[in-house]
DONU-785659 format. One record per residue (C-alpha): residue in one letter; x, y, z. Coordinates in pm, whole numbers, padded with zeros to 5 digits, always signed. Example, Ala and Ser with C-alpha at 12.3 -4.5 7.8 and 13.67 -1.06 7.14 Angstrom:
2
a+01230-00450+00780
s+01367-00106+00714
This chain:
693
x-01228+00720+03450
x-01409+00527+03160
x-01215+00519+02800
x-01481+00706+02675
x-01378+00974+02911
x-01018+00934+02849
x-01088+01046+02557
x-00970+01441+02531
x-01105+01680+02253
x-00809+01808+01998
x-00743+02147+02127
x-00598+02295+01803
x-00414+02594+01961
x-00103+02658+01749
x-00308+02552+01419
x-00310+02901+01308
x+00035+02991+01441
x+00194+02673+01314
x+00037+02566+00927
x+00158+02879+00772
x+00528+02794+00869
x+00450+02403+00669
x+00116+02452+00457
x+00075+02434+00118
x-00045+02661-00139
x-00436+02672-00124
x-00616+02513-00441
x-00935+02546-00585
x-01160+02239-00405
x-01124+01893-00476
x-01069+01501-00361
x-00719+01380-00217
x-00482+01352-00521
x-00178+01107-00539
x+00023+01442-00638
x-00085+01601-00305
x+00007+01302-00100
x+00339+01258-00252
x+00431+01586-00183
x+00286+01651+00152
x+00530+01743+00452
x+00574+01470+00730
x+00637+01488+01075
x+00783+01254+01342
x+01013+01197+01568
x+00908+01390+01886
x+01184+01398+02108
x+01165+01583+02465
x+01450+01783+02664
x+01487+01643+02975
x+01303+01870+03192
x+01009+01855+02936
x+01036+02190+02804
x+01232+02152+02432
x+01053+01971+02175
x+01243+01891+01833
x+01112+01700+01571
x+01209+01582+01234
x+00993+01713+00897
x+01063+01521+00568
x+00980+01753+00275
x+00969+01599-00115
x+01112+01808-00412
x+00880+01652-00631
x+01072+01739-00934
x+01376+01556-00820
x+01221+01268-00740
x+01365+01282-00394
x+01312+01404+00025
x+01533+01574+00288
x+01434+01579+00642
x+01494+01887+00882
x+01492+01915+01299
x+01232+02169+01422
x+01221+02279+01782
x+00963+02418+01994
x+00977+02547+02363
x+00661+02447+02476
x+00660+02671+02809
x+00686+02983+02592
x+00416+03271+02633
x+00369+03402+02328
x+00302+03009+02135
x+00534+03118+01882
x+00557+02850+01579
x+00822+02603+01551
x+01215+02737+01432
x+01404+02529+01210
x+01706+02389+01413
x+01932+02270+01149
x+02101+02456+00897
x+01953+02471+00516
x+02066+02200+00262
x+02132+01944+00546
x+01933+01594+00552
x+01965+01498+00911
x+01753+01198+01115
x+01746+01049+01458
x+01747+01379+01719
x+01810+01299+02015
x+01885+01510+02353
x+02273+01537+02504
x+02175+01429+02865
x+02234+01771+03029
x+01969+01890+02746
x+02160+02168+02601
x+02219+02025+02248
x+02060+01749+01989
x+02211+01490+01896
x+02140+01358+01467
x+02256+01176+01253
x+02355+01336+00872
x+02563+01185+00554
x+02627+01558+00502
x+02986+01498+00459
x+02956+01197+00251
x+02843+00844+00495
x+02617+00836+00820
x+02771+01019+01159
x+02738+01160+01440
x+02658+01556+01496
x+02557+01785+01758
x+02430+02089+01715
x+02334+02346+02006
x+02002+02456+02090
x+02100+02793+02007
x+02136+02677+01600
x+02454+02742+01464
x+02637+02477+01232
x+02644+02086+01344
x+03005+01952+01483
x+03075+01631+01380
x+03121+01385+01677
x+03208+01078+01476
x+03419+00965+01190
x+03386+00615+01154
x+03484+00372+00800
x+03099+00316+00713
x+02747+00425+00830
x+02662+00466+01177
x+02279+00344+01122
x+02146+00447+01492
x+02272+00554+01813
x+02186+00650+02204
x+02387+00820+02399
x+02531+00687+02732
x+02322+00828+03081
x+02587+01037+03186
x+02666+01192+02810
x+03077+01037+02783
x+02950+00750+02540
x+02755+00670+02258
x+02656+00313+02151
x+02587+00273+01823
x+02485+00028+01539
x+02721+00009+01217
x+02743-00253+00923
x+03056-00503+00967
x+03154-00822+00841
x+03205-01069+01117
x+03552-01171+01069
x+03669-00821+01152
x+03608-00775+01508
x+03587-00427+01566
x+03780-00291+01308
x+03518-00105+01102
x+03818-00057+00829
x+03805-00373+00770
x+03506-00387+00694
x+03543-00112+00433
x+03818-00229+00279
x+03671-00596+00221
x+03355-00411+00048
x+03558-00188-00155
x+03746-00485-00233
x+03412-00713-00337
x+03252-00411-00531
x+03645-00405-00779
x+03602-00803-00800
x+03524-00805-01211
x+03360-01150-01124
x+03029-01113-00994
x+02951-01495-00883
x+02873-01531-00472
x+02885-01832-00288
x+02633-01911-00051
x+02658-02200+00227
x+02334-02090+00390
x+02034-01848+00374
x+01934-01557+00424
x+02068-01541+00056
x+01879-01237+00038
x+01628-01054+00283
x+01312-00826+00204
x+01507-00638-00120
x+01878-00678-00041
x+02109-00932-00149
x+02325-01082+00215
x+02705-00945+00157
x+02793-01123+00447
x+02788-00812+00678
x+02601-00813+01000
x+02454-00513+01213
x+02704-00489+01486
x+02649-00305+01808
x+02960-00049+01902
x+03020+00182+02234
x+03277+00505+02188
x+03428+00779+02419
x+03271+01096+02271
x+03538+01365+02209
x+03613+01651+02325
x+03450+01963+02191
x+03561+02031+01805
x+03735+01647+01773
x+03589+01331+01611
x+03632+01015+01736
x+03719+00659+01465
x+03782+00442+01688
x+03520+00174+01854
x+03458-00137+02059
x+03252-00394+01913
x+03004-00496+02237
x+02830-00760+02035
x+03055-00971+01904
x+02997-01237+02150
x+02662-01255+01980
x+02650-01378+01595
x+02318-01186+01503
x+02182-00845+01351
x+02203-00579+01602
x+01939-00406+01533
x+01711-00704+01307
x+01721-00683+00963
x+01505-00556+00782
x+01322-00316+01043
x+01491-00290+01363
x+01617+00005+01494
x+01823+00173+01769
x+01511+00085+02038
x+01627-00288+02014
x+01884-00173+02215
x+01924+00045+02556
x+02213+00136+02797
x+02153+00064+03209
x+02102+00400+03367
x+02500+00376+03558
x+02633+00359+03223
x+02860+00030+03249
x+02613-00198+03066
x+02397-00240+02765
x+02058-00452+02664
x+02001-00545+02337
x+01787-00811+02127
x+01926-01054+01877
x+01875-01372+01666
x+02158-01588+01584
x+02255-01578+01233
x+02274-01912+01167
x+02130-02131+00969
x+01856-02171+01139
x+01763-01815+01131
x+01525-01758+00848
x+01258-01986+01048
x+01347-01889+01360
x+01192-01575+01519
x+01377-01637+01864
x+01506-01264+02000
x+01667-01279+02282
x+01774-01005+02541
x+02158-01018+02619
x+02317-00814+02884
x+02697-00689+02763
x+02935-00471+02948
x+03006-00104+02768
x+03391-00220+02694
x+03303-00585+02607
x+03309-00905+02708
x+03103-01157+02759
x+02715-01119+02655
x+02454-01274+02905
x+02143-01406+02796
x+01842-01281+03010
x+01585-01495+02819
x+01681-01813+02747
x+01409-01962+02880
x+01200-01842+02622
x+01208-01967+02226
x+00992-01677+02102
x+01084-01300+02081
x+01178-01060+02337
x+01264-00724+02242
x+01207-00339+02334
x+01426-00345+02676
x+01376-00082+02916
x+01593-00016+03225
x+01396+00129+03600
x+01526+00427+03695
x+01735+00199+03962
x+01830-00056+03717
x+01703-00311+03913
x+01408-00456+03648
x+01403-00480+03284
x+01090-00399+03164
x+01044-00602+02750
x+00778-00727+02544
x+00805-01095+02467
x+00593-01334+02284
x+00508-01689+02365
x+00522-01904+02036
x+00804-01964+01873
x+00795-01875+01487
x+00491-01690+01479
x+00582-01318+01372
x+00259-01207+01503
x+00177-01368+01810
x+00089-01077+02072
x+00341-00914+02246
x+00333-00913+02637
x+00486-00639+02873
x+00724-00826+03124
x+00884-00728+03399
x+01247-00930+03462
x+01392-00871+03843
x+01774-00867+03758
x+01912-00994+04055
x+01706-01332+04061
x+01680-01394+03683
x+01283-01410+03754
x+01040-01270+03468
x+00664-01196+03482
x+00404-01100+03242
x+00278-00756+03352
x-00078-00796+03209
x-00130-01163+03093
x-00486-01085+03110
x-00522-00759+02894
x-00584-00948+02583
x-00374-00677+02329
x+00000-00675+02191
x+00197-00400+02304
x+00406-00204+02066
x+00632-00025+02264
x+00737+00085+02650
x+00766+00447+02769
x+00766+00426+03161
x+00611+00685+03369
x+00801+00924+03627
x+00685+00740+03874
x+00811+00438+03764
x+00444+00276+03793
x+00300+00277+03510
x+00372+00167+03128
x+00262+00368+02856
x+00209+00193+02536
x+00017+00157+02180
x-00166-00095+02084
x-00438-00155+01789
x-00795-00172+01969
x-01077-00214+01757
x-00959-00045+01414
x-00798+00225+01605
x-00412+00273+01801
x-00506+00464+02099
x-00270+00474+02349
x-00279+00278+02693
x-00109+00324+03091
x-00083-00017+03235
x-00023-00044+03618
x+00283-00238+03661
x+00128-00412+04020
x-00196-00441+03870
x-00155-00496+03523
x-00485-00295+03498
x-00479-00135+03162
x-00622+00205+03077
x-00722+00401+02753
x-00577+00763+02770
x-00580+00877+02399
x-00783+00728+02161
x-00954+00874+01814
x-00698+00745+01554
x-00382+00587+01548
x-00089+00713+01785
x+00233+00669+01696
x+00555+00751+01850
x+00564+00856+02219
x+00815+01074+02397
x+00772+01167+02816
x+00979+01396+03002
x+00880+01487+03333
x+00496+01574+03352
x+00526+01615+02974
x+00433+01404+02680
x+00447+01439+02323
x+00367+01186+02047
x+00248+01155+01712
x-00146+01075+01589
x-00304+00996+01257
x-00700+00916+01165
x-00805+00832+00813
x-00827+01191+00762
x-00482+01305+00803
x-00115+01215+00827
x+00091+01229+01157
x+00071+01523+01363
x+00251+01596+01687
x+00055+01678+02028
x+00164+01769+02342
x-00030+01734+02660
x-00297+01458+02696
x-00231+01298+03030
x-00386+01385+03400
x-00618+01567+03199
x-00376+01818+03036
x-00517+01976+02713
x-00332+01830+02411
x-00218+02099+02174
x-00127+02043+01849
x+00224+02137+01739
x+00255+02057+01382
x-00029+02127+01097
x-00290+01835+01040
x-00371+01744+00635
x-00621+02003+00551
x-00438+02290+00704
x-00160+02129+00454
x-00380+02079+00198
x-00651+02317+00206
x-00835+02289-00111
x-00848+01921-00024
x-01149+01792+00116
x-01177+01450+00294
x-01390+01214+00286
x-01618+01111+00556
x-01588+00804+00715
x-01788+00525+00949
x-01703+00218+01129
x-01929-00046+01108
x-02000-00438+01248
x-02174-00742+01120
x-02171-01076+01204
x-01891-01270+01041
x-01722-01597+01004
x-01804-01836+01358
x-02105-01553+01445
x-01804-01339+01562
x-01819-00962+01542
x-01629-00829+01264
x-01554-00417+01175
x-01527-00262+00868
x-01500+00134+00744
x-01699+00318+00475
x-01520+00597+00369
x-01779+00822+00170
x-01628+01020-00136
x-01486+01369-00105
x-01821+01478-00345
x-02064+01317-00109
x-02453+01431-00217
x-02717+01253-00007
x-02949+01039-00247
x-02647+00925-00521
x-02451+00620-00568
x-02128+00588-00561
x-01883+00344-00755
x-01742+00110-00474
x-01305+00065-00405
x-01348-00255-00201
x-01017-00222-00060
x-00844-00586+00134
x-00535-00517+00402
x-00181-00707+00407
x-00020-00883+00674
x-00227-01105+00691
x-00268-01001+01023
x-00308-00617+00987
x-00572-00368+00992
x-00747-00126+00745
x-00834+00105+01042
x-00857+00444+01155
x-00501+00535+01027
x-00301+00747+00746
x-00089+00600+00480
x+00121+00670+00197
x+00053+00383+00000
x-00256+00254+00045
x-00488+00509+00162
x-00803+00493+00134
x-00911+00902+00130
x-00733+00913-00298
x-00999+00647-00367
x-01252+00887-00197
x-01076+01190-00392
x-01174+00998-00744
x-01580+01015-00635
x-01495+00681-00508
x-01691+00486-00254
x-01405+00283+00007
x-01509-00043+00183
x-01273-00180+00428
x-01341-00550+00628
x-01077-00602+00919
x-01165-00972+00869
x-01052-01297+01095
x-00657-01259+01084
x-00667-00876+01136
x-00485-00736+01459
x-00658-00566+01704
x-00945-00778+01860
x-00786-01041+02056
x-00527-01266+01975
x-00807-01563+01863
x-00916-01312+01634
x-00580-01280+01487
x-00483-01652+01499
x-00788-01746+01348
x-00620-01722+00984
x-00342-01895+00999
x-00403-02215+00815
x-00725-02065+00701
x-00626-01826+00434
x-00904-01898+00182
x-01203-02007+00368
x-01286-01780+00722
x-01140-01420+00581
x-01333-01451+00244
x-01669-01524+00442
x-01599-01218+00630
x-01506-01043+00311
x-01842-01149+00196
x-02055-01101+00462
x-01898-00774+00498
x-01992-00639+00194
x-02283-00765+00194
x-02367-00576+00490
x-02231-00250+00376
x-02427-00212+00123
x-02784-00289+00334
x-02670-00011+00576
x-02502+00247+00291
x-02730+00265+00018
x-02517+00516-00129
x-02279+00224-00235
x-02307+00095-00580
x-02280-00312-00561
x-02301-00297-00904
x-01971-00095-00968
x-01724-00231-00777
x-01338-00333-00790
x-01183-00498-00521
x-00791-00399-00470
x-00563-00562-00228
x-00194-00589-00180
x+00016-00907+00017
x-00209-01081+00134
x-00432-00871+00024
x-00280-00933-00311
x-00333-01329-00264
x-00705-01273-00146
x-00779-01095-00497
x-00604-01369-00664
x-00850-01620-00452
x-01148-01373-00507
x-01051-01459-00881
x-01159-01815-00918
x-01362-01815-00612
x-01595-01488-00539
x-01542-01277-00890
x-01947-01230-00906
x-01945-00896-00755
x-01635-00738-00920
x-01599-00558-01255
x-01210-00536-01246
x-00910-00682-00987
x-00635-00519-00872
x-00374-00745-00720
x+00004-00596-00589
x+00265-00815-00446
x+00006-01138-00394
x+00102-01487-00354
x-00018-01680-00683
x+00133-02024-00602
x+00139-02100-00218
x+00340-02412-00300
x+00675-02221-00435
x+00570-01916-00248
x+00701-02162+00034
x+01019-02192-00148
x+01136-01881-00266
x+01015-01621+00029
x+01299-01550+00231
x+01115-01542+00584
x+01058-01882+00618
x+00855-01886+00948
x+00601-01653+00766
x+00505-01950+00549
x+00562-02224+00762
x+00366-02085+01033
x+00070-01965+00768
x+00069-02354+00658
x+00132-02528+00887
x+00472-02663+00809
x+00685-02693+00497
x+00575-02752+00181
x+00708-03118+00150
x+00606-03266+00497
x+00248-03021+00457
x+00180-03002+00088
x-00211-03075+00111
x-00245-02732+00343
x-00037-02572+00031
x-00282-02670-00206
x-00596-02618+00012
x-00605-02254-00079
x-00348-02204-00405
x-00488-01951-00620
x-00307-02095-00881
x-00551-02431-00875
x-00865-02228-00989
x-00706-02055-01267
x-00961-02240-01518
x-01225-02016-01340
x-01121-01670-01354
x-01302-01399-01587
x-01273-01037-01414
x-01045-00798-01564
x-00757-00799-01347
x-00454-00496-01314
x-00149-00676-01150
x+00166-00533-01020
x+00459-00656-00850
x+00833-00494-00787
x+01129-00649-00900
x+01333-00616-00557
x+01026-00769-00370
x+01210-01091-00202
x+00897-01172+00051
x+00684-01205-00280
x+00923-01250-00564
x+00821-01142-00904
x+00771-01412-01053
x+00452-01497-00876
x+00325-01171-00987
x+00439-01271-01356
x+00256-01601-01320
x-00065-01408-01266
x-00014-01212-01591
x+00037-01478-01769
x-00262-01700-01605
x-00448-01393-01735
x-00308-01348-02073
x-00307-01728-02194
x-00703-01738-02124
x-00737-01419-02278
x-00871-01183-01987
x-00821-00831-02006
x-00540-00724-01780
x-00227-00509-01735
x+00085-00586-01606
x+00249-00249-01369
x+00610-00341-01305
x+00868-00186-01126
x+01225-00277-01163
x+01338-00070-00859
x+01093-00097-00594
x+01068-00399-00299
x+00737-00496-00156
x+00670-00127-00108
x+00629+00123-00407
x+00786+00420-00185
x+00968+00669-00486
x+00751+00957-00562
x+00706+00950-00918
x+00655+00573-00886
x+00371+00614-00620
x+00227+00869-00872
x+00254+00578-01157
x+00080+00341-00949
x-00188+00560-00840
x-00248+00694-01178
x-00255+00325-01356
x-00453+00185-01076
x-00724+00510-01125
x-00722+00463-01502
x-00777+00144-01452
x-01061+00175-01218
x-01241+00456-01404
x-01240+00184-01703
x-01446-00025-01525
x-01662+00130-01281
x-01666+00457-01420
x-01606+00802-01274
């Protein structure tokens, strides 16, 4: 079968049965507004009974009003007759996250601060009201649940000097939160970490008995003491980083050491611990880079990770591996399938891998061969997220640049794939999208580089259109065919905006090469892309209008506009820079992921300062002119403020028109409602000022 093939039509059967349980309240037609994405429901978490007929899922709804979301479980048995649309499983007025299945599948397993912190509840399939399993001093943050259902091993916040005494813990915070003096003393870093201040408490990993049925259980054992790191990492990780062995007397996990080496250090490793303690032993030594994502064989026999190969590089491609556990011997599945792998959901068989990876400006989903390492496309057309199996069933989640997630069932040995949950315009349905292309061009090197036009929502054949040259993060990201909630391209299209997207060298998704290819190269081979790029879009598209055009970018992005400033501003009648690095030289000090910059650079800033300097925005100051919009959020510690600040000032003190959007209470990320609507609604005003519309 070719991947063309693989690729299965959407077979929207429960569309009609299933929007009007979620929709929205039709409206007259129009463009993608900020209000409607705000306030649009969202769906995730698929998670599969274990004979593959029970699907729950989690839906976050916003109460716009109070500035504020709750998320529900929803469950759907999929080998019903009559299709019926998804029941609410938990009770009105609770916020609950995390499902997961008991292993006998009669009851869900979720996580709730109903009663005041983060625990443990179960709640029947049946419905009824949630029990509360644990009762713990602090937040349990994730959990899974043992193989035979007597134990649950779970993550909590302790300080280190407490063992496993999470009352401790609690009563040293209380304790620092009454201290009337408010000096800390730091001996090393992380001093702070993505937009939280370091308290001195790690992410410990715990096992517990579960109770019997209507008691709670308090008490834990602290597996991962052994191992002075974040269980789960900070500031992303999550409950996958770590996995029990299917008899139920041992655990896997991933950690860093927290020392004070750690904020240049990106080396994970995989540490086998028994469930009541004791030693922890490293399965990957042998390799400085990062391993994570452990999965067990049915057997237990082989761990199946992904690793990568250079050591503080936070985007060098992961690998599948396979480690036999009896011999300590590891080997890369598919060394030759030239894509990083972003998660592992084994088949029933036992032979296959499923995983996502971005391909091209798309995150189709792929079943490598463990003997082989042959690789195959299965579902494409989009972005695929989260991935659930059970038996001969598989559910997972899918976005395009046309609509948020949605969650599909079916899709493999050529099963149908149904659509469970409602897709953007069945939410929305006086919204209409804009259409949207991918095109190529030769770019930097004579490589082939993609982009996307997305047309505007009020498309007429014959008209131009003002032009949103939008530039991704990362740097090594993608501006593909996805859904977002903060930078998405269709709200540009729902102004009567034109969107022009460049996936330049740096962006993930064509090769590793492709992606290395920035590093060190910041300035020089992405903004020859950048140019080329548009430059091509508008000889195919004559419905863009070069001569109205802002270019918007955030992160990198955000440094690339601040570049584009002194160094491409022909084009552009306004800037719109969020989060960028202004000064690559103190960037190098004050970010608090120092492998990000020392990797970008080549080094630190005082044994590498010329590669600082080679592409500082903040050197070709003298030669900016375009109006420029700049934002930045106070709690951003990747890109602190103050580089944003120095923009606005660069700006101000030579007397260009500009604007300074500042948020004292977001991070890197604008993610409150009413502040997403702020920042779409200055950024539009802003546009419409200068290209019109």
């Amino acid at each position: 079968m070719t991947p063309r093939h693989a690729l299965l039509p959407l077979a929207l059967t429960l569309a009609c049965a299933s929007a009007p349980a979620f929709s929205l309240t039709p409206a007259a037609p129009q463009g993608l507004q900020i209000r409607d994405l705000a306030s649009m429901d969202r769906f995730s978490s698929p998670t599969l009974s274990p004979d593959g007929r029970q699907l729950v899922f989690a839906k976050r709804s916003v109460d716009f009003a109070a500035n504020k979301s709750s998320t529900s479980l929803w469950i759907e048995d999929l080998f019903a007759r009559d299709a019926a649309p998804p029941k609410r499983l938990s009770p009105e007025g609770w916020n609950v996250n995390s499902p997961a299945f008991a292993p006998d599948g009669k009851s869900v397993y979720f996580l709730s601060s109903k009663n005041g912190s983060s625990q443990l509840y179960s709640l029947p399939l049946s419905g009824g009201t949630p029990k509360q399993i644990t009762a713990f001093d602090g937040d349990v943050g994730g959990f899974q649940i043992s193989p035979d259902g007597k134990r649950v091993a779970f993550n909590a916040e302790a300080y280190p000097d407490c063992a496993a005494d999470l009352a401790c813990s609690k009563k040293k915070l209380d304790a620092a939160e009454k201290n009337k003096a408010t000096g800390k003393v730091f001996d090393r870093m992380f001093i702070r970490h993505w937009d939280a201040w370091n308290d001195g408490r790690l992410n410990r990993l715990f096992v517990a008995e579960l109770p019997a049925a209507g008691k709670t259980v308090s008490s834990a054992k602290l597996v991962s003491g052994e191992v002075n790191g974040d269980v789960p990492s900070r500031p992303f990780g999550d409950s996958s980083e770590y996995t029990w062995a299917p008899d139920g007397r041992s655990l896997v996990f991933s950690a860093r050491q927290a020392d004070a080496k750690e904020p240049w250090s990106t080396n994970f490793d995989l540490y086998q611990v028994g469930a009541d303690g004791g030693p922890a032993k490293n399965l990957t030594a042998a390799n400085p880079a990062w391993d994570t994502g452990a999965v067990f064989s049915a057997d237990g026999k082989t761990l199946y990770y992904r690793a990568m190969k250079r050591p503080g590089f936070e985007a060098d491609r992961f690998g599948l591996m396979a480690l036999d556990l009896a011999s300590g011997k590891a080997r890369e599945i598919a060394p030759q399938w030239d894509r990083s792998a972003s998660g592992i959901v084994l088949s029933g068989d036992g032979k296959s891998i499923y995983t996502t990876t971005e391909d091209l400006g798309q995150q189709p989903l792929f079943g490598v061969d463990i003997a082989s390492g042959k690789a195959t496309l299965l579902i494409g057309d989009g972005s695929v997220g989260s991935v659930a199996l059970a038996g001969k069933t598989l559910a997972f989640t899918r976005n395009s640049l046309k609509s948020g997630d949605q969650i599909f069932v079916g899709g493999l040995d050529g099963a149908p794939q149904r659509a469970i949950t409602p897709s953007a315009s069945e939410l929305l349905p006086g919204v209409k999208f804009g259409d949207f292309e991918q095109f190529d061009f030769k770019g930097w090197n004579g490589d082939t580089v993609y982009g996307y036009v997305v047309k505007p929502w009020n498309y007429q054949e014959g008209r131009k259109y003002p032009v949103a040259f939008l530039i991704h993060g990362g740097p090594q990201g993608s501006f593909g065919n996805g859904w977002s909630y903060r930078w998405n391209p269709q709200t540009y299209a729902g102004q009567g905006y034109a969107v022009v997207m460049i996936d330049f060298h740096g962006s993930t998704g064509y090769g590793q090469a492709f992606t290395d290819a920035i590093s060190q190269h910041w300035g020089d081979r992405p903004l020859e892309d950048l140019q080329k790029g548009w430059a091509a879009a508008q000889k195919k598209y004559p419905f863009l209008d070069g001569d109205k055009a802002c270019a918007l970018g955030a992160s990198y992005g955000g440094f690339m506009v601040n570049w584009i400033a002194g160094n491409w501003p022909q084009p552009w009648k306004c800037l719109v820079s969020h989060d960028g690095v202004f000064d690559q030289r103190m960037m190098g000090y004050a970010t608090e992921e120092l492998w990000f910059t020392e990797w970008e650079q080549g080094g630190t800033p005082y044994d590498k300062p010329a590669s600082y300097e080679k592409f500082n925005p903040v050197n070709h100051v003298k030669d900016w002119k375009v109006p420029m919009l700049v934002i930045h959020g106070q709690q951003d510690f990747r890109i602190p403020v103050e580089q944003g600040i120095g923009v606005f000032t660069a700006l101000q003190r030579q007397g260009i028109e500009s604007q300074f959007l500042y948020f004292p209470d977001e991070n890197h990320w604008v993610l409150k409602p009413h502040n997403s609507v702020q920042w779409h609604d200055t950024v539009n005003a802003w546009l419409k000022k200068h290209i019109g519309q």
